[in-house]
C-alpha positions in Angstrom: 12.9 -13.5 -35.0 9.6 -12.4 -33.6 8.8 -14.2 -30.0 6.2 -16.7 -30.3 3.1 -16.2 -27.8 3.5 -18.6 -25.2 0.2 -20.3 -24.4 -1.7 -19.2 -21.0 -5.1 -17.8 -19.8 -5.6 -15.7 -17.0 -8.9 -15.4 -16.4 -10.8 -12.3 -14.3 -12.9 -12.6 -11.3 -16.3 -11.0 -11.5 -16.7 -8.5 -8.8 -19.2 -5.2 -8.4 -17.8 -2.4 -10.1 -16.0 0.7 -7.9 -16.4 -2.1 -4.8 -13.4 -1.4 -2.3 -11.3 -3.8 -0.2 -8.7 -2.5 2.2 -5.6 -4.4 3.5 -3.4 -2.8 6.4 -0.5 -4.3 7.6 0.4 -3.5 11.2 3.7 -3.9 13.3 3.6 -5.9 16.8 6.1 -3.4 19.0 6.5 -3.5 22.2 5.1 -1.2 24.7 7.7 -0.4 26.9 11.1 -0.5 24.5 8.8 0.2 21.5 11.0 -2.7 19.2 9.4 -5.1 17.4 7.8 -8.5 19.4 8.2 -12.0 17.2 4.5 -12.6 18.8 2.7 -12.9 15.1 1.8 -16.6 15.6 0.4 -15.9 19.5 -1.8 -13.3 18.0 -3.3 -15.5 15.5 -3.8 -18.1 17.5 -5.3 -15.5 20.2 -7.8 -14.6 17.5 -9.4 -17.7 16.5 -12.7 -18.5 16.7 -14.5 -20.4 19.3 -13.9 -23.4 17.0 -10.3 -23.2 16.2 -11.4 -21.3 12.7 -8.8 -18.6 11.8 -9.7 -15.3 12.1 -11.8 -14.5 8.5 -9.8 -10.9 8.6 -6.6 -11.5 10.4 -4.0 -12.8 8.5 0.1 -13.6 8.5 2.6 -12.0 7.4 6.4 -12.8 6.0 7.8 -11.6 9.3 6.9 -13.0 12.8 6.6 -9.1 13.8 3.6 -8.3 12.0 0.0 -9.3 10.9 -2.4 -8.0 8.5 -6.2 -6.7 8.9 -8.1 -7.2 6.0 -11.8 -6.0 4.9 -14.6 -7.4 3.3 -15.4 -6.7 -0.2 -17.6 -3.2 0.4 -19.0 -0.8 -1.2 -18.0 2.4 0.5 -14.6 3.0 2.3 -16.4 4.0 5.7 -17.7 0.3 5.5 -14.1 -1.3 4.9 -12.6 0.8 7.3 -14.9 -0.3 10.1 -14.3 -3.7 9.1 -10.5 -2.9 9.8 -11.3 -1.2 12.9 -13.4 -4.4 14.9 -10.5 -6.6 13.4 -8.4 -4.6 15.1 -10.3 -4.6 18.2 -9.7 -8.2 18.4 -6.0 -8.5 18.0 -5.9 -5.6 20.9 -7.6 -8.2 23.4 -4.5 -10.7 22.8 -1.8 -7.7 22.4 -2.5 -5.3 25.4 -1.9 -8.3 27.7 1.3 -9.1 26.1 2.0 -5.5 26.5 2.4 -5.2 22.6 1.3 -2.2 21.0 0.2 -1.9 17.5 2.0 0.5 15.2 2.2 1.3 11.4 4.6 3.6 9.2 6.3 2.4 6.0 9.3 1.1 8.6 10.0 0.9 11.6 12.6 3.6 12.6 14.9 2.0 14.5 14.8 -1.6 14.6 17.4 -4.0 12.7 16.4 -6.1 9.7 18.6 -8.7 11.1 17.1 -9.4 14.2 13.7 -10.3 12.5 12.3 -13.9 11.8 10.5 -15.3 9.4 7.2 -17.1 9.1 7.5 -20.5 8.6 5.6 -21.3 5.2 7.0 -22.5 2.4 6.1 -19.3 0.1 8.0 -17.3 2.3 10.8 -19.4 3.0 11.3 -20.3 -0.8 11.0 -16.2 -1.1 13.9 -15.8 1.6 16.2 -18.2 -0.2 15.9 -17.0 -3.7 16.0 -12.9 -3.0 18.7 -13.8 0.2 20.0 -10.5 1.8 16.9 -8.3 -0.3 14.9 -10.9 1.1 15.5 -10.4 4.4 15.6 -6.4 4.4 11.7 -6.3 3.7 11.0 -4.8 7.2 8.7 -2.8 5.9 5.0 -2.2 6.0 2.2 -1.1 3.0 -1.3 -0.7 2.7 -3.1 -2.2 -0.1 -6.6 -1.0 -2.1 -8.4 -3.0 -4.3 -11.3 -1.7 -6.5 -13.4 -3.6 -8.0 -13.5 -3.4 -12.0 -16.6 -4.8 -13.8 -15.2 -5.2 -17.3 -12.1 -6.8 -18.1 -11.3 -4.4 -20.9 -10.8 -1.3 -18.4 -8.9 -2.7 -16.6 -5.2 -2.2 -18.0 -6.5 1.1 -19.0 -7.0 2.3 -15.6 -4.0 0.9 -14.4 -1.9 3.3 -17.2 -3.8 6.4 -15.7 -3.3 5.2 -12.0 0.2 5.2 -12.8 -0.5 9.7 -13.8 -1.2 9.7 -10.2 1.1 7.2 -8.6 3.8 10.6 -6.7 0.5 11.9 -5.4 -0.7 8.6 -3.3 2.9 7.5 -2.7 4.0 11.5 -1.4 1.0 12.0 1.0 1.3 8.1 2.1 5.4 8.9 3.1 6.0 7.7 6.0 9.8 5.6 6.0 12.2 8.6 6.6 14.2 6.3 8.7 15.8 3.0 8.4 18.3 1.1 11.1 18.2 4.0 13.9 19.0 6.8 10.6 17.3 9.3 8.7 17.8 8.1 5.3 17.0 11.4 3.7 13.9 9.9 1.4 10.5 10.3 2.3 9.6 6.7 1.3 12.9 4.9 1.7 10.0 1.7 1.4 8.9 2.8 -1.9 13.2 2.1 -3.5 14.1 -0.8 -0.7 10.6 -2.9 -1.8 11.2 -2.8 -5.9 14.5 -5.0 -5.1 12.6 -7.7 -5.1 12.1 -9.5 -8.5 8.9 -8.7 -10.4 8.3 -5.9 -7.7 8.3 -1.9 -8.8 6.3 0.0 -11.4 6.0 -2.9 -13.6 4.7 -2.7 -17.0 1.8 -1.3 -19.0 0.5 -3.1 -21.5 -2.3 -2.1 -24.0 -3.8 -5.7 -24.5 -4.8 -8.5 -22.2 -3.1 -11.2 -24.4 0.4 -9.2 -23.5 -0.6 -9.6 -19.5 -1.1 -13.3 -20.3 1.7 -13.4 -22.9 3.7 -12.0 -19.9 2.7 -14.5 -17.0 3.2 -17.4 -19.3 6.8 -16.1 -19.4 7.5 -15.4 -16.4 6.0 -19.1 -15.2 7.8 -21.2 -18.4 11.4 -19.6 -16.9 10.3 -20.1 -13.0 10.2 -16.4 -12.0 7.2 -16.8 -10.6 5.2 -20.1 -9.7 1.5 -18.1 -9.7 0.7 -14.7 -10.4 0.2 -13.4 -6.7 4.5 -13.7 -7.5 4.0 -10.3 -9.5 4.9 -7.5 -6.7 4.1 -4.8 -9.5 2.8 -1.1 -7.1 -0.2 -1.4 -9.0 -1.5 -4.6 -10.3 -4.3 -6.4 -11.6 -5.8 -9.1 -9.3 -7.7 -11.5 -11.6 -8.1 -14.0 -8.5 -10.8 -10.9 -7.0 -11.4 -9.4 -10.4 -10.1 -5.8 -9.0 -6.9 -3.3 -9.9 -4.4 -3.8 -6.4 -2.9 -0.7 -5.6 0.1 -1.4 -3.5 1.6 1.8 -3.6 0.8 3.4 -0.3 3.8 3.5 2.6 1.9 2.1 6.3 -0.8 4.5 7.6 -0.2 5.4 10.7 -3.9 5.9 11.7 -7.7 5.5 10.4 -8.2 9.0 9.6 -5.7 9.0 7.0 -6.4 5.6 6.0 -9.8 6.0 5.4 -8.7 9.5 3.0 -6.3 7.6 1.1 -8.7 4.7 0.3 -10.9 7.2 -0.5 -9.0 9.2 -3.2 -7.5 5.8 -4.4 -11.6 4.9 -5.0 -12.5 8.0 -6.2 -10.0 8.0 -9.1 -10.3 4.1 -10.4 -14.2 5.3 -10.6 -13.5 8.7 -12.4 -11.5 7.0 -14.9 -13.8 3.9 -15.7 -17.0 6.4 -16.0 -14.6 8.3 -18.3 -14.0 4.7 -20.4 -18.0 4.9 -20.2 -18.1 7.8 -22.4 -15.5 7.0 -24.7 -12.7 9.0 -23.3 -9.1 9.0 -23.5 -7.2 8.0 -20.5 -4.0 9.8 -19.8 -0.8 8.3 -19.5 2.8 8.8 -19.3 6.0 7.3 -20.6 7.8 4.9 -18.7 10.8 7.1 -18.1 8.4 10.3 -16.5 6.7 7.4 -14.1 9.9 6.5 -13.1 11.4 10.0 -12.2 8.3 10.9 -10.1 8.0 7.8 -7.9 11.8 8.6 -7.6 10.8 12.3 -6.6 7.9 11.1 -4.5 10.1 9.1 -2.7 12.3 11.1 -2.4 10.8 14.7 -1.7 7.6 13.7 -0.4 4.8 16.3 0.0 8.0 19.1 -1.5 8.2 17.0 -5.1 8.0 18.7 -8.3 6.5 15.9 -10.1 5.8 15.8 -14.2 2.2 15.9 -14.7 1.3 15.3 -18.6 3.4 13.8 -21.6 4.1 17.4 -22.3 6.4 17.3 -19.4 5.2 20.3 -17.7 5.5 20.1 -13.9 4.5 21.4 -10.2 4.1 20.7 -7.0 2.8 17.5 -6.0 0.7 19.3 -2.9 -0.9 21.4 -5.7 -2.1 18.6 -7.8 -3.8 16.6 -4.8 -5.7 20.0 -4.0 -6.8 19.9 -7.6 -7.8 16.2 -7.4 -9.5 16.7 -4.5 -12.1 19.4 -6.1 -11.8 17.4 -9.2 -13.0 14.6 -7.9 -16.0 15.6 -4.8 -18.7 14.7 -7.4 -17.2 11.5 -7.6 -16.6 11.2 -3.7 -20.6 12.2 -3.4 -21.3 9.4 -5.8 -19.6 6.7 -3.4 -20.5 8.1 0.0 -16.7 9.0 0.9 -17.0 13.1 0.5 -16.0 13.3 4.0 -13.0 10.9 4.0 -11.6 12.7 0.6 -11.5 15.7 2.3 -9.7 14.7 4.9 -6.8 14.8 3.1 -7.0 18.3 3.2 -5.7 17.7 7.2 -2.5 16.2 5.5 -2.4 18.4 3.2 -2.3 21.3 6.3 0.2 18.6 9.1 2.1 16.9 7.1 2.6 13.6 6.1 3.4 10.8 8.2 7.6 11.3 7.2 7.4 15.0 8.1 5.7 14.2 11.6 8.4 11.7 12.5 11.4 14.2 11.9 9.0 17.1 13.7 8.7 14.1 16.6 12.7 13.1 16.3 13.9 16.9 16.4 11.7 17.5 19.5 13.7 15.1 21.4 17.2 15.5 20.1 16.9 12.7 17.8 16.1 10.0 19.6 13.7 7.1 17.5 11.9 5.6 20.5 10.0 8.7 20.9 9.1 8.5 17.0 7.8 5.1 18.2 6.1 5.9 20.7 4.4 9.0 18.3 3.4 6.2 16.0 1.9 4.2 18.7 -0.3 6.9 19.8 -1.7 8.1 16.3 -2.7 4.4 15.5 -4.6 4.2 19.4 -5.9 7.9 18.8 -7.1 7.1 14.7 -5.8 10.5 13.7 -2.7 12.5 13.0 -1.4 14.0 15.9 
């Protein structure tokens, strides 16, 4: 028997198209151990306004160890990053005189899940209870891009060919080698610990808006999720801002590289809508070849063999960014962010994040507060180092 539709509208935001909004979530460590602080709520509070007002682009976080910058809608990625970088000048006035250091990878490399707290709001409490000891392992950290879309119709269509390019954003974003003081021999252990969580992982691609809805109504009726902001899905629609939310990024562990990723991530949502513009095909993949590379993106990194068209033909994953890179500088001219596309080219030539941690760990016979500390001082300096 056929399912019957089950009645629900989700209506989309209007927003300017190929406008860019950045979201960065940073760890609170400490500057002379280099563990994570619980000092989340001090930092708010420390930057408040003169009237009590929260901070506009400072925001909580499940864990009492981290907060989250956040831009403004923009329209280049220079423009959100800088918005990043003055909110972070302002949490640095409360930190550096708690002697808490800012930090961001896709974990932290040594410290234990168990010894984190949570924030006390209800969403994250109610989260804690239902997804118990998954739950409570999310110590880990992501950066989020949203682009603005300016049509409803593209919108699920640019999410199936974001998912064509999902190893190449989630390899040269690696940075979560480690987990609980051990190498865990993955890239991105992030990337498999975070699609535990129910409604989190690749998620689904539907060819009509009525199936999104049909899908939320679902998930709602049966109490999976009380609002859609409940779907964790690595790349998702946001009707609330009327952009596509790609989650898929590991923590950046410095501007530079921020500011690149944002930038390819940019680039590629407006290549394919000006490609919807003149009546182009957008590619795709099955499910099953999405779900091998982010396994082989996670797992190999910048060294993945991913599969590149529904032919199955394959390569490596650092070949295919430098295509995309050249592909796409017309595009990057377009939206002001030449520059910060080809900076990727410096990760392309260092390393990702993942590789400079073991390079860091092996320099000092293994041990993870020098990884830290390695973090620490990319995120102060805004650049690999």
């Amino acid at each position: 028997m056929a399912h019957a539709a089950r009645p629900f509208t989700l209506p989309f935001a209007q927003s300017g198209r190929s406008s860019i909004g950045i979201e960065w979530e940073l760890a609170l460590v400490d500057a002379d151990s280099g563990d994570l602080r619980q000092v989340a709520t001090t930092v708010l509070d420390g930057v408040r306004g003169p009237d009590g007002a929260a901070h506009p682009n400072v925001t909580q976080e499940l864990l009492l160890n981290t907060v989250e910058v956040v831009s403004n809608p923009r329209a280049t990625v220079r423009e959100a990053a800088d918005d990043l970088e003055r909110s972070i000048e302002d949490i640095r006035a409360v930190t550096d005189p708690l002697r808490v250091e800012l930090m961001c990878a896709g974990t932290h490399p040594f410290a234990r899940w168990d010894h984190q707290k949570v924030t006390d709001k209800k969403r994250y409490n109610e989260l804690i209870d239902r997804t118990q000891w998954w739950g409570r392992q999310m110590l880990i950290y992501g950066v989020h891009v949203h682009v603005g879309i300016e049509n409803r119709d593209k919108v699920l269509p640019i999410q199936r060919a974001m998912h064509t390019v999902f190893a190449h954003l989630q390899s040269l974003s690696a940075s979560s080698p480690f987990w609980g003081g051990k190498d865990t021999g993955y890239a991105s252990n992030r990337a498999l610990m975070f699609q535990q969580l129910p409604t989190a992982g690749l998620g689904f691609q539907f060819d009509e808006w009525a199936e999104l809805e049909h899908y939320v109504g679902d998930m709602m009726h049966t109490g999976v999720i009380d609002g859609f902001d409940e779907v964790r899905w690595d790349i998702r629609p946001s009707p609330r801002f009327g952009t596509l939310e790609m989650r898929i990024c590991d923590g950046i562990t410095n501007v530079t590289e921020l500011r690149a990723m944002a930038a390819l991530t940019h680039c590629l949502v407006e290549h394919f809508s000006t490609l919807l513009d003149r009546g182009k095909e957008l590619p795709s993949l099955p499910a099953w070849f999405l779900q091998e590379n982010k396994w082989r993106s996670a797992r190999y990194g910048m060294d993945a063999i991913i599969i590149l068209d529904r032919a199955g033909d394959e390569g490596l994953v650092t070949d295919a960014v430098a295509r995309l890179i050249d592909e796409l500088a017309p595009v990057a001219s377009r939206l002001g962010c030449a520059d910060e596309l080809e900076d990727l080219r410096i990760t392309l030539r260092r390393g990702a994040s993942y590789q400079r941690q073991r390079a860091v760990a092996r320099r000092n016979a293994g041990e993870l507060d020098a990884v830290v500390a390695s973090l620490v001082k990319e995120m102060r300096a805004g650049k690999p180092l």
